[in-house]
C-alpha positions, 0 to 999 in steps of 0.5 A, spaced: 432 682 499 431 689 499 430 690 506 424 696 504 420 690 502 422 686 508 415 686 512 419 685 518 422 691 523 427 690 529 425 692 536 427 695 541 424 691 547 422 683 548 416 681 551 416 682 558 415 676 559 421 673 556 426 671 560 431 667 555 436 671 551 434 667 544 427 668 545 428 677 547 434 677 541 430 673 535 424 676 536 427 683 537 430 682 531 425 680 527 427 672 526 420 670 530 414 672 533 412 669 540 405 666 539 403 664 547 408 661 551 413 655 548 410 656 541 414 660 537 413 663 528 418 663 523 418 670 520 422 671 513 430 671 516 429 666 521 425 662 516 432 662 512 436 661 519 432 654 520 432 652 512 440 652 513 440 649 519 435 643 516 440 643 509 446 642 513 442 636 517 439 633 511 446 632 507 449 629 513 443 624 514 444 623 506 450 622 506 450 616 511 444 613 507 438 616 510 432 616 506 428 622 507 420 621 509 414 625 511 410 622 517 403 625 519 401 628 526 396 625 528 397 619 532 392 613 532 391 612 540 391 604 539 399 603 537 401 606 542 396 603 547 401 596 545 407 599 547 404 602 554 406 610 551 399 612 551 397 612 558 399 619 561 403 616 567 409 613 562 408 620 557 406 626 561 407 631 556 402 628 550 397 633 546 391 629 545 385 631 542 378 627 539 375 626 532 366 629 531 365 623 533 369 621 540 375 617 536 382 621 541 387 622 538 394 624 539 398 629 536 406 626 535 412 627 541 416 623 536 415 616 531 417 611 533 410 607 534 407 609 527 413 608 523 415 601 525 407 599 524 409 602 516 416 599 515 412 592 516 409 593 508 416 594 506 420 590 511 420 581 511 426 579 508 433 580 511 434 582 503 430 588 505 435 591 511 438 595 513 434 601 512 435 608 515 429 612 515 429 620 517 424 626 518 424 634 519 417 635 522 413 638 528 412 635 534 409 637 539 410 636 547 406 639 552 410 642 556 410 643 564 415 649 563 416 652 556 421 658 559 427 657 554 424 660 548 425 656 542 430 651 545 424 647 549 417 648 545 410 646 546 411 646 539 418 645 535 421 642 528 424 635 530 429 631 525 427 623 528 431 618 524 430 611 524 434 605 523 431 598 522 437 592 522 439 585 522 441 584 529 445 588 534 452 588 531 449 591 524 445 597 529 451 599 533 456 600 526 451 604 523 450 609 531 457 609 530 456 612 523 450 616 527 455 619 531 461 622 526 455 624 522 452 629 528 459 630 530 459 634 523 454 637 524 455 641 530 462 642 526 459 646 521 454 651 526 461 652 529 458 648 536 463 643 536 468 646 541 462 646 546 460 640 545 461 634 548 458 627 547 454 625 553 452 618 557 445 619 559 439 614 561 436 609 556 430 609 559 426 604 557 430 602 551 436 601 554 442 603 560 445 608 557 443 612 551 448 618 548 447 625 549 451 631 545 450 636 550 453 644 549 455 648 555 452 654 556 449 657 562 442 658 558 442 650 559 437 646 563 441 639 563 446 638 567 453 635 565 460 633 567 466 633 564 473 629 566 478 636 567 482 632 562 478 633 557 474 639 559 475 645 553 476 639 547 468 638 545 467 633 540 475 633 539 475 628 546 479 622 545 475 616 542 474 613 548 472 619 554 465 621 555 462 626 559 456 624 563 449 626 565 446 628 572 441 622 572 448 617 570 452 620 575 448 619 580 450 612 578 453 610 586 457 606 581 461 610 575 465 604 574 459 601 570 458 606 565 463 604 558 467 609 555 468 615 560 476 614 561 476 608 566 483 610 569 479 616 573 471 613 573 472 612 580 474 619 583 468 624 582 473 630 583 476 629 578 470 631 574 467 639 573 460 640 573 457 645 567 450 647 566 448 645 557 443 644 553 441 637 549 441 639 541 442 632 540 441 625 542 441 618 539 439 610 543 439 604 541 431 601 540 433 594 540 427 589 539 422 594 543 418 596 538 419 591 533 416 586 538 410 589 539 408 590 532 411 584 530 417 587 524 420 581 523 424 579 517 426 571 514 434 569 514 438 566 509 434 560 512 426 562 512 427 563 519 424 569 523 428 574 527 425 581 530 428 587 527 433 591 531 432 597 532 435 605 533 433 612 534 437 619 533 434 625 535 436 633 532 431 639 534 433 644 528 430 649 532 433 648 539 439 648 536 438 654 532 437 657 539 443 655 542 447 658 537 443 665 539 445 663 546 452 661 545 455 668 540 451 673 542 455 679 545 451 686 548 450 689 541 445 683 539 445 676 535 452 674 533 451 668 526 456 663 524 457 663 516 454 657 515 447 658 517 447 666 517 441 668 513 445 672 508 452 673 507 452 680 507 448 686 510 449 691 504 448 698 507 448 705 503 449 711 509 445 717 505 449 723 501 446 730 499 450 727 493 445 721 492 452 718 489 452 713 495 446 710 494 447 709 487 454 706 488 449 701 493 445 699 488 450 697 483 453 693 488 447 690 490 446 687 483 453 685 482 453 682 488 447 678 486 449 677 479 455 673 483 451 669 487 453 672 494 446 672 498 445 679 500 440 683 505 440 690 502 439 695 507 435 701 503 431 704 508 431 711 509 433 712 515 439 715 519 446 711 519 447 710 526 440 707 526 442 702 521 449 700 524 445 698 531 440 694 526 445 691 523 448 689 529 443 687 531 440 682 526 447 679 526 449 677 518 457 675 519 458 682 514 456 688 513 457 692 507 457 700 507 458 704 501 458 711 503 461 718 501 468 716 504 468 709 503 467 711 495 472 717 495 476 711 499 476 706 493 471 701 495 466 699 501 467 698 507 466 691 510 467 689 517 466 683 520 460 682 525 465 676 530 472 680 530 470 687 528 475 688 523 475 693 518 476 693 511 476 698 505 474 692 499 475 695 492 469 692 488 471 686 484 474 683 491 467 684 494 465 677 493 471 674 496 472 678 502 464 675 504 466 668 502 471 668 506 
């Protein structure tokens, strides 16, 4: 992408009412644009941001059998009345809205309703489980408070996966295959080290339900971690956890599996982090099948409900505690995984005109050797170009110049380290691969 063609500019001021740093430095950079309070638009880079991020999540989802489907938004209020989910006593943060002629309808928080009633056309014969159904859709929540920019909207992507088993024993082999899964995930967009699998409320479901919760002030969940693991994220011992503020208010800890039992009695042995929940996973058990009646028949025609689990990923939440997690003072800070480009290529002008014709050489040969590049061809002055390109974040940024040239190649610096290099040409795509 030329980036003249590029309809987007940087800013050098957020909105004033902006109080979080991904909101400020996403829309300052020309990733989205605030359309009122919680509810954000995707613009070109952001959008390739947030196509990344689902890519990575959808090849893991794959990879552990997941089948892909589209579910719609609007909600017929009459499932959920089944479940006791329509009241807005149980569910305060609904949408909901009316058809011409009086029918209300909700708009979906999340699927668990609509998709139980339609695996009952595909699902009656233990032959026909388990089955993992996934997701990447809007939801929408209306939310008290939306202050944290893209991590909490009103309106937001949402991978909800569903897994519909035999019994509890084959549920709980796939949720551990769920875990791993998310621990890739969170690996690949480099959060893994700050992230920890958290114990948290089951809610109605269950006692406990799990959490993957990555440190960062900006969070608004508050966790606790035994001092024995704090710094090992996702690499803690099978066996550890860490613990949701409403589970360690437990009088009790002793109750909560798997949190290194020698020292779940000595709160002070725990440290206490503010995080942000970029994933969670429960166990449904018989809820939802009960109530609609999703049965299936064993090898001997008898009749059991379907159990059930539900596994939960906001691409864009997790796109904004990335934003959170690596910015520095000049501005966004992207991992090579999910960057929007892998080079920002920038020609700093000459009397000669020969660094913007070397630029475009190498623009082309970049191109023609499947390296994405963003290509600052702007007429502008470098030292603007330099702070755009901090700004904007592209682990690599590219500058053919007068010196550079006489020099031998480009230089090519790295946005994390801010290492220097003078790359001759035909190493160019190695030195950005890597």
């Amino acid at each position: 992408m030329r980036q003249s063609g590029l309809f987007t500019k940087t800013r050098k001021s957020a909105p004033k009412d902006e109080v979080s740093k991904n909101a400020k430095l996403l829309i300052r950079a020309g990733y989205i644009h605030k359309e009122m309070s919680g509810v954000y638009s995707f613009l070109p880079l952001g959008l390739r941001v947030l196509e990344k991020i689902c890519k990575i999540i959808r090849e893991e989802m794959n990879a552990i059998g997941g089948t892909e489907l589209f579910l719609t938004t609007l909600q017929d209020k009459n499932l959920w009345e089944k479940t006791g989910r329509w009241s807005d006593a149980v569910v305060d943060n609904w949408f909901k809205t009316k058809l011409k002629n009086d029918t209300e309808l909700g708009l979906g928080f999340t699927h668990e309703e609509p998709l139980t009633v339609l695996m009952k056309d595909h699902i009656s014969s233990y032959r026909d489980l388990p089955r993992y159904v996934y997701q990447i859709q809007t939801k929408f929540r209306n939310e008290t408070r939306a202050k944290s920019g893209i991590i909490r909207g009103r309106e937001f992507l949402m991978k909800d996966l569903y897994s519909f088993s035999k019994d509890e024993k084959e549920h709980l082999e796939f949720y551990e295959k769920v875990k791993k899964a998310y621990q890739n995930i969170f690996n690949r967009v480099e959060i893994g080290k700050r992230t920890y699998l958290t114990y948290a409320s089951g809610g109605t479901f269950s006692k406990y339900s799990h959490e993957f919760q990555t440190i960062t002030d900006a969070g608004e969940d508050t966790i606790y971690i035994n001092k024995k693991d704090y710094g090992k994220g996702l690499t803690m011992e099978a066996g550890h956890a860490a613990l949701n503020k409403e589970v360690w208010s437990d009088k009790n800890l002793n109750t909560v599996p798997n949190i290194n039992p020698d020292l779940s009695g000595m709160k002070d042995d725990f440290v206490e982090h503010k995080a942000v929940e970029v994933g969670n996973i429960f166990t449904l058990g018989t809820k939802f099948s009960e109530a609609f009646d999703l049965k299936y028949l064993d090898e001997n025609g008898k009749a059991h409900p379907v159990f059930m689990g539900s596994y939960g990923i906001g691409p864009g939440r997790l796109m904004g505690a990335i934003v959170e997690l690596f910015a520095d003072d000049k501005g966004i800070v992207w991992p090579a995984s999910v960057a929007p480009f892998q080079a920002h290529l920038l020609s700093v002008s000459s009397d000669s005109g020969k660094a913007k014709e070397e630029a475009d050489k190498l623009y082309q040969t970049l191109l023609n050797a499947g390296v994405e590049v963003l290509y600052d061809d702007r007429d502008l002055r470098a030292g603007e170009k330099f702070a755009d390109a901090d700004l904007v974040g592209i682990p690599k940024r590219v500058v053919v110049s007068d010196k550079s040239i006489a020099s031998g190649g480009a230089e090519v610096k790295d946005r994390r380290t801010g290492k220097v290099e003078i790359i001759p040409p035909d190493a160019l795509k190695r030195a950005v691969e890597q």
